[in-house]
C-alpha positions as CSV (number, residue, x, y, z in Angstrom):
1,X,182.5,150.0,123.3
2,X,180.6,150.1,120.0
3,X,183.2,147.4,118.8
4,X,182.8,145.4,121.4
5,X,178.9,145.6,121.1
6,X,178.9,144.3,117.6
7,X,181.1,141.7,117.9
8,X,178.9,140.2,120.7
9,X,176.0,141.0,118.5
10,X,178.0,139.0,115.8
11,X,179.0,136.5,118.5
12,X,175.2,135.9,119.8
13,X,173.6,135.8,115.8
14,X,176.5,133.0,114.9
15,X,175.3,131.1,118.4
16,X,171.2,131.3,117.4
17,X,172.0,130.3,113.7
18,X,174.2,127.4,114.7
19,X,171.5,126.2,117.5
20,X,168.7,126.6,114.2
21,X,170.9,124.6,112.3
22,X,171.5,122.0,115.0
23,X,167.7,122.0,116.0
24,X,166.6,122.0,112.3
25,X,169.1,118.6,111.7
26,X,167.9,116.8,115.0
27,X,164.5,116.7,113.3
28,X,166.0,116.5,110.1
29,X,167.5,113.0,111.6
30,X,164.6,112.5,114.2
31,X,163.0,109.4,111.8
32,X,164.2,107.7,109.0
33,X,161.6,108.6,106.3
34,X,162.4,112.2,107.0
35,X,166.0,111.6,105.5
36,X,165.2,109.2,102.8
37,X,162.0,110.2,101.6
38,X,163.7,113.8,101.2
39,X,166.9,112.2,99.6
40,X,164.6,110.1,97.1
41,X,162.3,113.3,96.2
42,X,166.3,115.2,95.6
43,X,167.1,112.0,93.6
44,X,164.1,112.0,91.9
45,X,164.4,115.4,90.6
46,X,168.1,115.1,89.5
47,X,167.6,111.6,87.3
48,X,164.6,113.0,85.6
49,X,167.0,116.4,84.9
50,X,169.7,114.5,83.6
51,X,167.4,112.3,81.5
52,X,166.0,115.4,79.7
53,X,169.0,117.0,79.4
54,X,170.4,113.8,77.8
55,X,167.1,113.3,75.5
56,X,167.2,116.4,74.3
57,X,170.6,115.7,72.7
58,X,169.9,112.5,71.4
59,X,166.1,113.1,70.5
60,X,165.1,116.9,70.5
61,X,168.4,118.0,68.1
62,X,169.0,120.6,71.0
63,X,172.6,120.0,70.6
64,X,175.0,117.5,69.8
65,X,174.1,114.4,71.9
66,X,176.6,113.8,75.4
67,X,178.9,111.6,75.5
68,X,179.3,109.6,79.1
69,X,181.1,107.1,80.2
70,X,178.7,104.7,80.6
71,X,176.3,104.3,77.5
72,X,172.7,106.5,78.9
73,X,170.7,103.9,78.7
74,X,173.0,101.8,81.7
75,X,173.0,105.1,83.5
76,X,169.2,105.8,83.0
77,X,168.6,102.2,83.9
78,X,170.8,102.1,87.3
79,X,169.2,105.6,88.3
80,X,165.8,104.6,88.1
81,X,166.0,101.0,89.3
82,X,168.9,101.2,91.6
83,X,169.1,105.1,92.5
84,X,165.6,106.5,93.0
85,X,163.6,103.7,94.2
86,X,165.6,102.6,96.8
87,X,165.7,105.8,99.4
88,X,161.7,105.6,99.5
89,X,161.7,102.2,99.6
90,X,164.3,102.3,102.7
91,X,162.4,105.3,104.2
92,X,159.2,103.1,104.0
93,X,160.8,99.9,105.4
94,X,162.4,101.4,108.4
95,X,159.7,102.9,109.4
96,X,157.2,99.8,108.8
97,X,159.1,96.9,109.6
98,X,158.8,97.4,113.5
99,X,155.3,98.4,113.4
100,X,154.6,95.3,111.3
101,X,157.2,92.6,113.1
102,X,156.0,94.2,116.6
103,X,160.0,94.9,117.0
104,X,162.1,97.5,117.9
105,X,162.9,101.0,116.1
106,X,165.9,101.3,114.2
107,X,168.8,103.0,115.4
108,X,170.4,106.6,114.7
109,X,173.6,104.9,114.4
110,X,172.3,102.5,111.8
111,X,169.8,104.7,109.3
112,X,172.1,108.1,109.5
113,X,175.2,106.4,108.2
114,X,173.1,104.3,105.4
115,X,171.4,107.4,104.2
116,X,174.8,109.5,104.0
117,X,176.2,106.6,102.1
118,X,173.7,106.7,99.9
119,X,173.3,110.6,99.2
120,X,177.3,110.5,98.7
121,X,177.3,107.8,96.3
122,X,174.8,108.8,94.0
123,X,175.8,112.6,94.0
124,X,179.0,111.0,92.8
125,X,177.4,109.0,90.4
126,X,176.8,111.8,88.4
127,X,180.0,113.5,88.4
128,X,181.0,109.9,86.9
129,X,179.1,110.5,84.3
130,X,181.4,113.0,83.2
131,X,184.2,112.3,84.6
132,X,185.0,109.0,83.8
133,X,184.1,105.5,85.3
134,X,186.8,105.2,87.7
135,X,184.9,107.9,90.0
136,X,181.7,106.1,88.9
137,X,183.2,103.1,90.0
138,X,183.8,105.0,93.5
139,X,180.6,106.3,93.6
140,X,179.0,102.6,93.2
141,X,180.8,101.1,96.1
142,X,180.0,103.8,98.1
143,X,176.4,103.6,97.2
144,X,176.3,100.1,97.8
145,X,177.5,99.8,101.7
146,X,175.1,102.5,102.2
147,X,173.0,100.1,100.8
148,X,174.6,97.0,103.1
149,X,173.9,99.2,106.1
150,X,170.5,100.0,105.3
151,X,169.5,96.4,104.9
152,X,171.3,95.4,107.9
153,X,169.6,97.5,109.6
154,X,166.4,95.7,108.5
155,X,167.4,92.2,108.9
156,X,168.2,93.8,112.8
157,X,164.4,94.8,113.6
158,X,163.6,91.4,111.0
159,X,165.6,88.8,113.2
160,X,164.6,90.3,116.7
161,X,161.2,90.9,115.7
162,X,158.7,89.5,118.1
163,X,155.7,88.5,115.8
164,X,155.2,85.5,114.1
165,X,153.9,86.0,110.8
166,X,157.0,87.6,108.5
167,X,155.8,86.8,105.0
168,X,156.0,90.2,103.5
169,X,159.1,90.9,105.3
170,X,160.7,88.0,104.3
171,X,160.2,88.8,100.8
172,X,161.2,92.0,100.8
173,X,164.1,91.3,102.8
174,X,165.1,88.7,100.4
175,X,164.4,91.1,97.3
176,X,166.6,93.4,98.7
177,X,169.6,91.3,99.5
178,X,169.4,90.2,96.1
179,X,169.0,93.8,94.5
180,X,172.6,94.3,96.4
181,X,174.0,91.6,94.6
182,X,172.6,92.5,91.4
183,X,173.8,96.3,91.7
184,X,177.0,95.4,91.9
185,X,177.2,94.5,88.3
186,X,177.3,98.0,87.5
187,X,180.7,98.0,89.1
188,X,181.9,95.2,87.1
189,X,181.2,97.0,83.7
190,X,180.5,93.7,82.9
191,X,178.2,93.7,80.0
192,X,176.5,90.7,81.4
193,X,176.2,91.4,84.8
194,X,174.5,94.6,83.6
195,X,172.1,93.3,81.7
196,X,171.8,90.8,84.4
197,X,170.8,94.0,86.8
198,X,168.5,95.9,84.6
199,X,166.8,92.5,84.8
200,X,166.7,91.5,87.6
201,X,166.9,94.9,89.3
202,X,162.8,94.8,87.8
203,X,161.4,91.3,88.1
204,X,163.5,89.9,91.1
205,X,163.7,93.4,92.9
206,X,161.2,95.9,92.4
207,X,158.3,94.1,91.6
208,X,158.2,91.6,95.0
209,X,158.9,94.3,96.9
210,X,155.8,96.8,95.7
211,X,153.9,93.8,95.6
212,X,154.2,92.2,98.8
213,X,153.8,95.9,100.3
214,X,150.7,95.8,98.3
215,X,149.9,92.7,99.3
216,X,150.2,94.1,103.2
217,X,149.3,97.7,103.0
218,X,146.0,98.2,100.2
219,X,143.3,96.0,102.3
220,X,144.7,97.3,105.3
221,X,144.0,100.8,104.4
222,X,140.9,100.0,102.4
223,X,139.2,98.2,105.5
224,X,139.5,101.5,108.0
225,X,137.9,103.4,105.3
226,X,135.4,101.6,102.9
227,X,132.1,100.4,104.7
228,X,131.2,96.8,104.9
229,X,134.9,95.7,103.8
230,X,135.6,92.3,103.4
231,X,139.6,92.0,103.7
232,X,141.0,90.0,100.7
233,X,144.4,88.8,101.6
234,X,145.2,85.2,99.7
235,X,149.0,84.1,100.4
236,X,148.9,81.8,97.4
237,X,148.6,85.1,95.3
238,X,151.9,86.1,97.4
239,X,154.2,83.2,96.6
240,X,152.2,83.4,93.1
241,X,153.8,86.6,92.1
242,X,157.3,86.9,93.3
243,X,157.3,82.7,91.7
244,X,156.4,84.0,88.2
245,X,158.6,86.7,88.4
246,X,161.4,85.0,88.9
247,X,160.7,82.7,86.2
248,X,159.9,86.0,83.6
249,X,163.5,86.8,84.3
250,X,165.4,83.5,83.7
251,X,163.0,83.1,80.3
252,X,163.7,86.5,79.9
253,X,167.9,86.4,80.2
254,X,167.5,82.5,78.7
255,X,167.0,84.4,75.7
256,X,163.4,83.2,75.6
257,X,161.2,86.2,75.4
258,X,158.5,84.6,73.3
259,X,157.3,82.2,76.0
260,X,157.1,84.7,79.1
261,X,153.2,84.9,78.9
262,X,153.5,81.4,80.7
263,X,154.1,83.4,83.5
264,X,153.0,86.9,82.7
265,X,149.3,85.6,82.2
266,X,148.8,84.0,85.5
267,X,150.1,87.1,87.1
268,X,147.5,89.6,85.1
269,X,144.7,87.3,85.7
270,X,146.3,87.4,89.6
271,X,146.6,91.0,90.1
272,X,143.3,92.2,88.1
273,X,141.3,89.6,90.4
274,X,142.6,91.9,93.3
275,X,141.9,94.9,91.7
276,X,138.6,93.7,91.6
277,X,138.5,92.2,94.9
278,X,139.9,95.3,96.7
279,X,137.6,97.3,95.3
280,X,138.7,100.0,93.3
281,X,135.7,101.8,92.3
282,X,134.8,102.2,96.2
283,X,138.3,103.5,97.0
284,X,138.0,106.6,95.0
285,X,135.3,108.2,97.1
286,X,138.6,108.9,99.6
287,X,141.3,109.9,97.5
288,X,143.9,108.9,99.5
289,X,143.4,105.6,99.0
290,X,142.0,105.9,95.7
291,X,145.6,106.6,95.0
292,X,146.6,103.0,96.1
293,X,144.2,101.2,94.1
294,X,144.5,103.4,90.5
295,X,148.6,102.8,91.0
296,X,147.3,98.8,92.1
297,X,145.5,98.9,88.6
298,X,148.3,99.3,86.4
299,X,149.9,96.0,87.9
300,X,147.6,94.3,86.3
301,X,147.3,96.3,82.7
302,X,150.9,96.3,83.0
303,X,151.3,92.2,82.9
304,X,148.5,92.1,80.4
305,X,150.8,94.4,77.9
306,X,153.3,92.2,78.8
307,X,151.8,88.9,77.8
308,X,150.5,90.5,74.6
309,X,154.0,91.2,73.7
310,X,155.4,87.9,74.2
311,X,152.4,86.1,72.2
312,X,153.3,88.6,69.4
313,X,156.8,87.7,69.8
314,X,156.3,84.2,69.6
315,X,153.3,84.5,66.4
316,X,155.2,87.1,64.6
317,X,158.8,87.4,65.6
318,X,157.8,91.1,66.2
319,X,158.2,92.9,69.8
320,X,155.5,95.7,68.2
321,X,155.3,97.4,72.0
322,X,158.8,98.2,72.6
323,X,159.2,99.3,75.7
324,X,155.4,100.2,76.4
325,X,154.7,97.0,78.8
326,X,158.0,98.3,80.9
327,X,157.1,101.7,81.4
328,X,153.6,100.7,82.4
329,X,154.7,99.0,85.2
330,X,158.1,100.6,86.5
331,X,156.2,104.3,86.3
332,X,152.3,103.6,86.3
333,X,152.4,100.6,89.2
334,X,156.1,101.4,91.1
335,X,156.4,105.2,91.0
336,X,152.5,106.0,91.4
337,X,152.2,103.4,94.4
338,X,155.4,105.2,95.7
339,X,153.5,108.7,95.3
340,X,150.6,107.1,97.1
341,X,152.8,105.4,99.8
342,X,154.9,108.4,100.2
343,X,151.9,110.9,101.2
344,X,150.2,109.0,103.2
345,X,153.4,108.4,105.2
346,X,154.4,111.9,105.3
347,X,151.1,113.4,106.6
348,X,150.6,110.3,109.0
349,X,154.1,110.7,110.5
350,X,154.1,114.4,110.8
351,X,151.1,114.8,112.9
352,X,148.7,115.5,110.0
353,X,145.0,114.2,109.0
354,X,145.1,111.9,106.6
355,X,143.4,113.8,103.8
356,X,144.9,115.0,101.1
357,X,144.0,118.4,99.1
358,X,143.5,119.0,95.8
359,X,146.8,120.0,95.0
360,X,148.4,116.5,96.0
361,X,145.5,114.6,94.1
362,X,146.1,116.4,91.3
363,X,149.7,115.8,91.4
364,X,149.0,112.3,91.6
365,X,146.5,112.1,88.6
366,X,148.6,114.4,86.5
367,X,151.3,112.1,87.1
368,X,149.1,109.0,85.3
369,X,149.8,111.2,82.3
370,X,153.4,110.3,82.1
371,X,152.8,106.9,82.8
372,X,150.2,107.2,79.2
373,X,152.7,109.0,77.0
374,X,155.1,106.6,77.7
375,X,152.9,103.4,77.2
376,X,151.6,105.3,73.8
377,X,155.5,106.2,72.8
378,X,156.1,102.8,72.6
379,X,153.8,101.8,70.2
380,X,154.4,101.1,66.3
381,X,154.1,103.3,63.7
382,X,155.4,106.4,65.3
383,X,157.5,108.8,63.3
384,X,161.4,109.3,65.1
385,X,160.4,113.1,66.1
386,X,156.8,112.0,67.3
387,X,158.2,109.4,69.4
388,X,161.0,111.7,70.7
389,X,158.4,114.8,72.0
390,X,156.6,112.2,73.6
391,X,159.6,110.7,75.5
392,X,160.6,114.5,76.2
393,X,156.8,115.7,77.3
394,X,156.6,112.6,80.0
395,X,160.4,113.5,81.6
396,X,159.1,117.5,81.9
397,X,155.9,115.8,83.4
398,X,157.4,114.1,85.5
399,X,159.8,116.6,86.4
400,X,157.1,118.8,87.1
401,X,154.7,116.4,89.1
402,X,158.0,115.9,91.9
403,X,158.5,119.6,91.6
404,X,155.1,120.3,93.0
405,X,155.5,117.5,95.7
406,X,159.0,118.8,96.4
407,X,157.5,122.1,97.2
408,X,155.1,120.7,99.2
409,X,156.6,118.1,101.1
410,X,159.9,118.7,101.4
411,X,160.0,121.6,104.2
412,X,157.9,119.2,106.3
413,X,160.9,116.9,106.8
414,X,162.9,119.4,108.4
415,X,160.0,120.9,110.4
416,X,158.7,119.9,113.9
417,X,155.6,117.2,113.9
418,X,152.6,119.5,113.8
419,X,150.8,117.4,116.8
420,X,154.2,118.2,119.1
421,X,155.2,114.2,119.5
422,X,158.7,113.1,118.4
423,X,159.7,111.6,115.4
């Protein structure tokens, strides 16, 4: 009898831990952010690991510097553009494209696959980086349909959607299809089509996309919460933008670096005009949305870096900020508007008040930090070692700052809405 008692107790345990598990997936998989946002915060955690461990070969003297398949600044370049970006900006779309298009949801059958896809392919990513880059090569094609099946499953809730203006969504849509096409380089090992990528991946990719989300989202926001708001919205500025940046990137692969203020200027003068008319100074009374507007800001400091660069370029043949113009826009406008897009997604889809404590807005504000050592990293004059501890002090930053949002937001992705609805 006392057999037969603990196997049934055994029996009964395995049942209640495999209805958990099943109860704790069918949230897990109850609403696309859950699984993307969670997969880009994973994502986020492993690229910035790998980057330290491969700057402290090649800059700390920690060891003798890795060899990988691919050379580390491709693989650096693909994992940030191409491999951390994307999940949130997935997560974000699926959840915003029927809201703003007035269409339908998308499907379990469409975002479960895409994610897995995604997840698979870049977990094998790294094992390429070891490896070799015939499992690299694997890892890219299966990163890419997850890719195709997430954007399908936009262009779905796009073409049926019921409401007539699609600007934003059109751009995005468009920036995305094109993103595909440009990540495929990386398969190629073309040198090229690379460059072509890292590129692209930045001015005809990223930047329309958090732009025309910015574009959207920031007055939106700003005019439930700041008294007496005036909603400044100007489509010119929208075609303005995505227009320009195209143009950066042909001057920019044309091998004609020295005229890209042409284009850069108009943006700066574009995007600090917003600032300006969004009102950043009133947004930080609510910190929520301050975060918005501070990661609006750099947009414009950002293009203003860049256009001193290319005047220098073309009056001195010298590119004296290196990478500091980049840096200021891929981490202090993409990843801090992603931060601020990404908590005010999480609380508002899991039941919570859309508040933030001080722990997130310090997060957020310690994470302007990285974006400062790396603009300041980049300028001339530095000595090697100098410039190296400040490349390795903003990666543990960073590290650090999605740590602590890791810890705080990751459980909530698996857990039950707090307010009891689904989703």
């Amino acid at each position: 009898m006392g057999i037969l008692k603990v196997t049934s107790d055994r029996v009964e345990s395995d049942n209640i831990f495999n209805m958990n598990l099943s109860n704790t997936w069918n949230t897990f998989s109850s609403a696309p952010h859950r699984m993307f946002f969670f997969g880009g915060i994973v994502q986020s955690l492993m690229t910035l690991a790998w980057w330290i461990t491969d700057l402290g070969g090649r800059y700390g003297g920690l060891y003798v510097p890795i060899s990988w398949s691919i050379p580390p600044i491709d693989a650096h370049y693909f994992l940030m553009i191409y491999g951390f970006f994307p999940f949130f900006i997935f997560g974000f779309l699926m959840t915003t494209y029927p809201r703003w298009m007035n269409g339908k949801e998308v499907a379990r059958r469409e975002y479960i696959p895409a994610f897995l896809l995604l997840s698979s392919g870049i977990l094998l990513f790294y094992a390429g980086l070891i490896v070799g880059f015939a499992l690299m090569r694997v890892a890219l094609v299966l990163y890419l349909a997850g890719w195709s099946m997430a954007l399908y499953s936009l262009l779905h809730v796009y073409v049926q959607a019921k409401h007539p203006d699609r600007r934003h969504a059109t751009i995005i849509s468009a920036a995305l299809a094109l993103g595909l096409l440009l990540a495929a380089g990386f398969v190629s090992d073309e040198a090229h089509l690379v460059v072509f990528a890292e590129v692209g991946g930045l001015w005809l990719v990223l930047l329309p996309v958090f732009f025309a989300v910015s574009h959207r989202m920031i007055p939106f926001f700003s005019a439930i919460v700041i008294p007496d708001y005036e909603i400044v919205r100007p489509y010119w500025v929208l075609v303005l933008i995505p227009a320009c940046a195209l143009l950066h990137a042909v001057l920019e692969l044309a091998g004609m670096r020295p005229w890209t203020w042409l284009v850069d200027l108009p943006m700066a003068v574009s995007a600090i005009y917003l600032t300006r008319a969004w009102r950043l100074r009133d947004s930080l009374a609510v910190p929520i949305l301050g975060m918005l507007h501070i990661s609006f800001a750099w947009l414009g400091l950002a293009l203003v870096l860049y256009t001193a660069q290319s005047l220098c370029l073309l009056l001195t043949g010298q590119l004296i900020l290196a990478k500091a113009p980049t840096h200021a826009l891929t981490i202090g406008y993409f990843t801090s508007m992603l931060l601020a897009m990404v908590t005010r997604v999480t609380l508002g889809h899991s039941g919570r008040a859309l508040r933030i404590d001080r722990l997130t807005w310090s997060i957020f504000l310690t994470f302007q930090f990285v974006a400062i050592l790396r603009v300041i990293s980049e300028l001339p004059g530095l000595e090697f070692a100098l410039r190296g501890n400040f490349y390795l002090s903003a990666a543990v930053v960073w590290l650090t700052c999605f740590g602590l949002l890791a810890f705080k937001f990751a459980p909530i992705y698996w857990q039950p809405r707090s307010d009891g609805s689904s989703g």
